[in-house]
N, CA, C and O atoms as a DFTB+ gen file, in Angstrom:
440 C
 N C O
     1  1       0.850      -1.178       0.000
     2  2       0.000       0.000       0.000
     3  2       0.892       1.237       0.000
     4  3       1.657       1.385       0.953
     5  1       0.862       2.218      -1.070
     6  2       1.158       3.588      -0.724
     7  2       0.354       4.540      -0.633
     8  3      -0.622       4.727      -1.359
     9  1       0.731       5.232       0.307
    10  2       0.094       6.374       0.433
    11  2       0.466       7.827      -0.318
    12  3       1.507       8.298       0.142
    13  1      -0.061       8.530      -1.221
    14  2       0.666       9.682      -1.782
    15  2      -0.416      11.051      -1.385
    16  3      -1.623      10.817      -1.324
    17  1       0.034      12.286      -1.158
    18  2      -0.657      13.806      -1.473
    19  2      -0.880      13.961      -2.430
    20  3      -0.181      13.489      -3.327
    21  1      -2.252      14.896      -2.723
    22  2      -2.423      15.376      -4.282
    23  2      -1.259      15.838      -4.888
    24  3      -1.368      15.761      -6.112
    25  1      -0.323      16.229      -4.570
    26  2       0.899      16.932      -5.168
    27  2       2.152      15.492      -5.025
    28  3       3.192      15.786      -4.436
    29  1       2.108      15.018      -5.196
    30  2       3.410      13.786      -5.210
    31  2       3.446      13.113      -6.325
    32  3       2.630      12.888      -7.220
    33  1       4.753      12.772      -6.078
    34  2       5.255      11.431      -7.051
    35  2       5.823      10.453      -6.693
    36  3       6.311      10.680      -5.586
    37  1       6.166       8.860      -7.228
    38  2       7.296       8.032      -6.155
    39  2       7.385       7.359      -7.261
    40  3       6.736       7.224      -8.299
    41  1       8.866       6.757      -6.539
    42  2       9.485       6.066      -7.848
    43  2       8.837       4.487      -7.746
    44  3       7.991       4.342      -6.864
    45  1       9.061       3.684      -8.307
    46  2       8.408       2.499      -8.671
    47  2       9.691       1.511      -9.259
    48  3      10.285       1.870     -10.276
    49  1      10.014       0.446      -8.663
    50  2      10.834      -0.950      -9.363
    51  2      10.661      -2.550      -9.316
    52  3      10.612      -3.243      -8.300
    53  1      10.590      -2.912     -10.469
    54  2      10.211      -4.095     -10.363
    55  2      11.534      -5.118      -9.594
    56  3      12.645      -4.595      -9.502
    57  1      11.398      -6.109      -9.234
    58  2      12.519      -7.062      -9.016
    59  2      11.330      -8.432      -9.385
    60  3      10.168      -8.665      -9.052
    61  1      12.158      -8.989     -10.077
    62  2      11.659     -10.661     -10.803
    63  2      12.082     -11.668     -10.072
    64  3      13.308     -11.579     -10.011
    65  1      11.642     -12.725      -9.393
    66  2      12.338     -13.926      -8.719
    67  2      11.507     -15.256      -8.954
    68  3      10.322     -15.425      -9.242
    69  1      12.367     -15.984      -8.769
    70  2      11.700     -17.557      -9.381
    71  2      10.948     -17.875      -7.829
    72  3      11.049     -17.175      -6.822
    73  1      10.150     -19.189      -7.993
    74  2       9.364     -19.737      -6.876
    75  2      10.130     -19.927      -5.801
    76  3       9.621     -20.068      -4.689
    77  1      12.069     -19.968      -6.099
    78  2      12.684     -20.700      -5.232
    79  2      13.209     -19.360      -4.706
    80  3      13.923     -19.464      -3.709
    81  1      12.969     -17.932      -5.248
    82  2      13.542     -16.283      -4.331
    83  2      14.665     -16.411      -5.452
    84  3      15.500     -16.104      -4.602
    85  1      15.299     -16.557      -6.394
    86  2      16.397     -16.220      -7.161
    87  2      15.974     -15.501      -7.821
    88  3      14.759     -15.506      -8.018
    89  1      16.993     -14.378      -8.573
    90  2      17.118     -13.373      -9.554
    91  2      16.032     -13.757     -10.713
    92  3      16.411     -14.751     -11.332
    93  1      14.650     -13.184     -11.225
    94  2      14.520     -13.935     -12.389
    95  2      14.831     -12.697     -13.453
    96  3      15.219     -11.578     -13.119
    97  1      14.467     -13.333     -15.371
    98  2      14.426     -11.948     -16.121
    99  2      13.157     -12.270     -16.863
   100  3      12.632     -13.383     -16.902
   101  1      12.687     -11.088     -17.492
   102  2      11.679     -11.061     -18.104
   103  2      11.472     -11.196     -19.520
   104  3      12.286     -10.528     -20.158
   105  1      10.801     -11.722     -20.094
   106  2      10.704     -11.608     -21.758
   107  2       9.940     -10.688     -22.493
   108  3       8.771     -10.920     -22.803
   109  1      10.618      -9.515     -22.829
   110  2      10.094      -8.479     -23.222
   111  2      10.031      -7.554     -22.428
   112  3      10.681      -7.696     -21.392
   113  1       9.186      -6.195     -22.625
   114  2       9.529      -5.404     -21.928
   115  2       8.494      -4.909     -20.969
   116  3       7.965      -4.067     -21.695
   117  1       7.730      -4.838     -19.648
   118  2       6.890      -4.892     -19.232
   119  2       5.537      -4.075     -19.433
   120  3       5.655      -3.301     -20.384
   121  1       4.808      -4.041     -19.076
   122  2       3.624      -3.311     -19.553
   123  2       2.743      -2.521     -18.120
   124  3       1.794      -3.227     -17.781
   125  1       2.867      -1.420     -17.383
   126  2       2.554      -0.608     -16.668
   127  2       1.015      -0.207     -16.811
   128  3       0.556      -0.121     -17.950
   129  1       0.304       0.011     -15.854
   130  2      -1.353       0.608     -16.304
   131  2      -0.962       1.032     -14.406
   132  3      -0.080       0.871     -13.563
   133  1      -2.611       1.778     -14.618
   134  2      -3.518       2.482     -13.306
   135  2      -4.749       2.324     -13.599
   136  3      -5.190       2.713     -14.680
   137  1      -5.666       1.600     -12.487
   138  2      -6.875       1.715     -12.418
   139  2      -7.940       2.816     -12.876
   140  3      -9.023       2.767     -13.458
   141  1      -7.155       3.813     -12.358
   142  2      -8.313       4.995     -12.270
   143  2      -7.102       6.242     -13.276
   144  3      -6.010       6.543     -12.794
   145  1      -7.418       6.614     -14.190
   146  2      -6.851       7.507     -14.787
   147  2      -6.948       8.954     -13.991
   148  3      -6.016       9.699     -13.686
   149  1      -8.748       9.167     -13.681
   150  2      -8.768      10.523     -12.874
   151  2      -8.042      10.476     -11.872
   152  3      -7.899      11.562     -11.309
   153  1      -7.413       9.434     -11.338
   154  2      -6.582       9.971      -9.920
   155  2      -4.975       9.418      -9.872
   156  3      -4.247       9.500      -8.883
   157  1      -4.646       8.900     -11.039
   158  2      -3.700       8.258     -10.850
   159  2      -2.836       8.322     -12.379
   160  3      -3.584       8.391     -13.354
   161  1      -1.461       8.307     -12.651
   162  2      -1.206       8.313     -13.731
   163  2       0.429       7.816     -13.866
   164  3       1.222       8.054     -12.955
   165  1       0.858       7.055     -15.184
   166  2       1.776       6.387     -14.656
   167  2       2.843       6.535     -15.606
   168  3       2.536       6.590     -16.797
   169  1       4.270       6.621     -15.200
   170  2       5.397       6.892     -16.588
   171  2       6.318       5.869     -16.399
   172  3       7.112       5.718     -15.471
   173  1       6.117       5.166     -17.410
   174  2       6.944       3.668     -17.442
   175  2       8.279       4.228     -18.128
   176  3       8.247       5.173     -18.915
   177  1       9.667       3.442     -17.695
   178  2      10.553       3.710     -18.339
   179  2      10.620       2.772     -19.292
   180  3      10.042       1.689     -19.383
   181  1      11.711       3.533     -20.283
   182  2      11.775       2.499     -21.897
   183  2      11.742       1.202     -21.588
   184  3      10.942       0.398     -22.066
   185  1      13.207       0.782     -20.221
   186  2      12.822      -0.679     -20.415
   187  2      12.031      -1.617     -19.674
   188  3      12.237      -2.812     -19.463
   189  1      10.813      -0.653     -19.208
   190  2       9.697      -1.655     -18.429
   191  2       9.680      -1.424     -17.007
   192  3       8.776      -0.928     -16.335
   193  1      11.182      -1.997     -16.524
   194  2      11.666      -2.372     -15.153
   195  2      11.593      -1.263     -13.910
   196  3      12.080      -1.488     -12.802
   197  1      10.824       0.116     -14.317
   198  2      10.736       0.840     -13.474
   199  2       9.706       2.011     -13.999
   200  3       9.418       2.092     -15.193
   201  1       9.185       2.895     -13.031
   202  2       8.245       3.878     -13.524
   203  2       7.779       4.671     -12.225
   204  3       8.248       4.375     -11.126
   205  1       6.773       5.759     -12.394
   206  2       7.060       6.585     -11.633
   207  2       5.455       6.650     -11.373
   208  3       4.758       7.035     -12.311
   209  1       4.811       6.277     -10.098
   210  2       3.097       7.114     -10.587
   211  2       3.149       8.143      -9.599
   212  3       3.745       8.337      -8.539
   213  1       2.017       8.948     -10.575
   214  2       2.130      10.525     -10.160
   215  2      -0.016      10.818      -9.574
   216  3      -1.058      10.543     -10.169
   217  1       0.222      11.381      -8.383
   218  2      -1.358      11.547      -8.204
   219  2      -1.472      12.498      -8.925
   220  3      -0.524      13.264      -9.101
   221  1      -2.696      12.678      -9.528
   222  2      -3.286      13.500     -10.656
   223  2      -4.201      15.029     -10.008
   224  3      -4.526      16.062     -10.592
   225  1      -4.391      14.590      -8.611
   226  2      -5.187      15.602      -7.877
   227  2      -6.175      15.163      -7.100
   228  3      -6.269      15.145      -5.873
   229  1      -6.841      14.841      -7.868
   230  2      -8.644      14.389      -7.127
   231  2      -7.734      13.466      -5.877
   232  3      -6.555      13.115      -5.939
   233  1      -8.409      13.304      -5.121
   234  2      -8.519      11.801      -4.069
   235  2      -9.044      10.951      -4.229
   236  3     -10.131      10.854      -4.800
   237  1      -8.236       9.902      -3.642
   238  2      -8.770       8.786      -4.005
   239  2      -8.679       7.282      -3.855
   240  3      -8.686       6.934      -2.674
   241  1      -8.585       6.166      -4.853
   242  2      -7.688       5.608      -5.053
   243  2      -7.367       4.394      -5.855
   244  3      -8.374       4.051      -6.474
   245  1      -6.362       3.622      -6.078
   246  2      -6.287       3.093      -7.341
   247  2      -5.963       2.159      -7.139
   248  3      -6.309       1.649      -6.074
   249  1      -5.002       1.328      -8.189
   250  2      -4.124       0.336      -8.583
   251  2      -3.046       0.474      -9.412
   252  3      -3.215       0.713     -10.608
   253  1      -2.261       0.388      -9.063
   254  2      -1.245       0.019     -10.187
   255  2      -0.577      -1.439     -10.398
   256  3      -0.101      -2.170      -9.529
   257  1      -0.685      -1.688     -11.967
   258  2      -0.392      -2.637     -12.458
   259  2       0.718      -3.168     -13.276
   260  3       0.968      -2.553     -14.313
   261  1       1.435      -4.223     -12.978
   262  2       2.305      -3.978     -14.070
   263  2       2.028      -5.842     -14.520
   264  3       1.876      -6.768     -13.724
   265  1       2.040      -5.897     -15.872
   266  2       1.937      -7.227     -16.356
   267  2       3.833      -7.690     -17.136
   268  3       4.760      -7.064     -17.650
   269  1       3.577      -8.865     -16.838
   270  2       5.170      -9.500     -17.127
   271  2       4.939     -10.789     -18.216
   272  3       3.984     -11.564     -18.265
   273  1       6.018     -10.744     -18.973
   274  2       6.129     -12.194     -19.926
   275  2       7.035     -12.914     -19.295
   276  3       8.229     -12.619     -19.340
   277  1       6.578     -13.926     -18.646
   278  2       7.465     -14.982     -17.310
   279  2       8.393     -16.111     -18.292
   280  3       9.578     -16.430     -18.197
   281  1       7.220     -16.600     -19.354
   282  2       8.091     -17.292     -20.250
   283  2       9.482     -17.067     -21.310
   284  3       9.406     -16.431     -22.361
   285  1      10.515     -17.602     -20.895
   286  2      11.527     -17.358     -21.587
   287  2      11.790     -17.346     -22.715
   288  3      12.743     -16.778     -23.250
   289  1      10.495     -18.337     -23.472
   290  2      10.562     -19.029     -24.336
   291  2       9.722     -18.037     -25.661
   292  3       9.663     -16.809     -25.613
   293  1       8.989     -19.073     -27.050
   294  2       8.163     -18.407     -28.085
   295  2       6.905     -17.983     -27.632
   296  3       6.106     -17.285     -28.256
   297  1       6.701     -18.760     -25.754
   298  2       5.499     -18.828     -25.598
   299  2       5.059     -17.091     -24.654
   300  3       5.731     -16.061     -24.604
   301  1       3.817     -17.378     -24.093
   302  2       3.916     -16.112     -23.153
   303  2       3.361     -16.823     -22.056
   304  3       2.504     -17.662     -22.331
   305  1       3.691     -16.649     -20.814
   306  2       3.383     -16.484     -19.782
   307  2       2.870     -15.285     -18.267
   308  3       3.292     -15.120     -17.123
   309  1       2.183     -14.910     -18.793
   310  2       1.947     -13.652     -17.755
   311  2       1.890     -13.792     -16.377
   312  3       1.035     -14.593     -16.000
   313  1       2.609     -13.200     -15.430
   314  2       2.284     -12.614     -14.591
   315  2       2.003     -11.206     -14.073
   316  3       2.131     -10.220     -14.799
   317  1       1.638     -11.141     -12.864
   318  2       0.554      -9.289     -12.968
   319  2       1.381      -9.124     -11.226
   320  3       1.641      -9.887     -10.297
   321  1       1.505      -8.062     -11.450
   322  2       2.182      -7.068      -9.957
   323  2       0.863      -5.965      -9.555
   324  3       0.560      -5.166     -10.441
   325  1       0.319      -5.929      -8.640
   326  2      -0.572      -4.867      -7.968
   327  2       0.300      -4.146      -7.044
   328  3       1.222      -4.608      -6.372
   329  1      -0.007      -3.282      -7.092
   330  2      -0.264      -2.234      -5.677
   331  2      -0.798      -1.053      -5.645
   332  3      -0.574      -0.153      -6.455
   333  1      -1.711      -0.995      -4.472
   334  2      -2.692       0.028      -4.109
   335  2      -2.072       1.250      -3.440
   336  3      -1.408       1.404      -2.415
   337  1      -2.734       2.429      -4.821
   338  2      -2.178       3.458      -3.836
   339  2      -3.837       4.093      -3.731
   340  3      -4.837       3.868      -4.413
   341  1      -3.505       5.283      -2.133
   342  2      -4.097       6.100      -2.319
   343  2      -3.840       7.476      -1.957
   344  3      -3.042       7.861      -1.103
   345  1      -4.741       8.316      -2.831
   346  2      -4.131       9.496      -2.655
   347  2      -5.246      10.388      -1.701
   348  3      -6.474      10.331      -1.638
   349  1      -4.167      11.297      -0.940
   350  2      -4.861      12.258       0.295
   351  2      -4.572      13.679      -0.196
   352  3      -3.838      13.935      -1.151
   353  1      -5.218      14.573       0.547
   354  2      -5.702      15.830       0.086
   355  2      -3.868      16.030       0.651
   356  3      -3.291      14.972       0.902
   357  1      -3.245      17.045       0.781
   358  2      -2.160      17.766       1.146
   359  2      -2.251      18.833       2.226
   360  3      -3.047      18.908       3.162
   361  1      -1.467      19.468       1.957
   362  2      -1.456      20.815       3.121
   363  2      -2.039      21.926       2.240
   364  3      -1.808      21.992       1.032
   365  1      -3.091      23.116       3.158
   366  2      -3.626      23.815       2.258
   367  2      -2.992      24.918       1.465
   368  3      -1.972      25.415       1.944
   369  1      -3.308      25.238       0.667
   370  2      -2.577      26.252      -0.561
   371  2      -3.487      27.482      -0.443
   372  3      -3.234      28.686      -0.394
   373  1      -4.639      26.774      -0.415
   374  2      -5.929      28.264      -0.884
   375  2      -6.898      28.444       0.090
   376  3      -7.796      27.642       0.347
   377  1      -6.672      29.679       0.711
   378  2      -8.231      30.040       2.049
   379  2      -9.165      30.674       0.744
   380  3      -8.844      31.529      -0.081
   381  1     -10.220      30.043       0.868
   382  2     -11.723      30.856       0.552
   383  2     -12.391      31.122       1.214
   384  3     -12.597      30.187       1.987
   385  1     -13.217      32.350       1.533
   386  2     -13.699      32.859       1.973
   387  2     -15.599      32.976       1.514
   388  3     -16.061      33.620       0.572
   389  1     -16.289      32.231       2.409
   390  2     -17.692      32.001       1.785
   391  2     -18.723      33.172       2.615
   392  3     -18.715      33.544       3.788
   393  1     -19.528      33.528       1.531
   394  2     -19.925      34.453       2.370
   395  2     -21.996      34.070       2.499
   396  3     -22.466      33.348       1.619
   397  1     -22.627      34.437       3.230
   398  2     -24.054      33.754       3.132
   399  2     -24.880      34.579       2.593
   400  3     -24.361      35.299       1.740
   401  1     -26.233      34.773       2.825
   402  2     -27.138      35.694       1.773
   403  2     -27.199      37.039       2.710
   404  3     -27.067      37.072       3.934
   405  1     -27.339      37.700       2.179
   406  2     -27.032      39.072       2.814
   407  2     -28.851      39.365       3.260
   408  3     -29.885      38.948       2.737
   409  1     -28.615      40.216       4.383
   410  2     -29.776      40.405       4.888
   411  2     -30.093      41.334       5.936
   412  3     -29.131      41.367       6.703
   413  1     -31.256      42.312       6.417
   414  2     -31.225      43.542       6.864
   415  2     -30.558      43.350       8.535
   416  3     -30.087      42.364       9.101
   417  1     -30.664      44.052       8.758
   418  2     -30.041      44.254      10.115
   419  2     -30.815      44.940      10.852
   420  3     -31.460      45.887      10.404
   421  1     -30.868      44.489      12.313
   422  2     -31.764      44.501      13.028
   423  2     -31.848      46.131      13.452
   424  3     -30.688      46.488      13.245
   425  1     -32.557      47.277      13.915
   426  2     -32.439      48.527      14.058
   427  2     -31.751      48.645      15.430
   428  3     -32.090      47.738      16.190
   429  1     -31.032      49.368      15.854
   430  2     -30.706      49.487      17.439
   431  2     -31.641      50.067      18.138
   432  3     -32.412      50.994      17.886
   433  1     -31.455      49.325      19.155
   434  2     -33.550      49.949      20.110
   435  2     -32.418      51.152      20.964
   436  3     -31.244      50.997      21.301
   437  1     -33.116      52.061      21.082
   438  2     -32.753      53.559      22.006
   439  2     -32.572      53.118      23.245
   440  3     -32.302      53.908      24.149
């Protein structure tokens, strides 16, 4: 689970390992997504193995995905990486000031 502010970014890396915890590699180059586009958005590097998601603003929260070709071989084998982020409001930037319906005022009694 990460947690990010409307204003953040974090870096993101894959690591590959076989059933037995050893080094694995991938076939081809991986494929990155996000659940929710309005709140989430994602910059894969050229070669797959890392990327960056960036909250978009709104709150919220998502998924990020990354899909893998496990097979070494002609064949494909996919596996899929999750993790949930969500995003929280930040520290404030902007006071507004609301104002209500305007209305007479009472007379002052003598």
């Amino acid at each position: 689970m990460l947690t990010l502010t409307d204003s953040q970014k974090c870096a993101l890396a894959l690591e590959l390992k076989t059933a037995a915890g050893n080094p694995a590699a991938a076939d081809g180059v991986p494929v990155w997504s996000v659940s929710d586009e309005n709140v989430l958005e994602i910059q894969p590097a050229a070669d797959g193995m890392s990327a960056t998601v960036l909250a978009k603003g709104p709150v919220g929260q998502g998924q990020v995905t990354v899909k893998v070709d496990a097979d070494l071989g002609a064949g494909v084998r996919e596996i899929t990486g999750l993790l949930d982020v969500t995003v929280i409001a930040g520290e404030a930037a902007v006071v507004l000031v609301a104002a209500g319906a305007p209305e007479e005022k009472t007379p002052a009694t003598p």
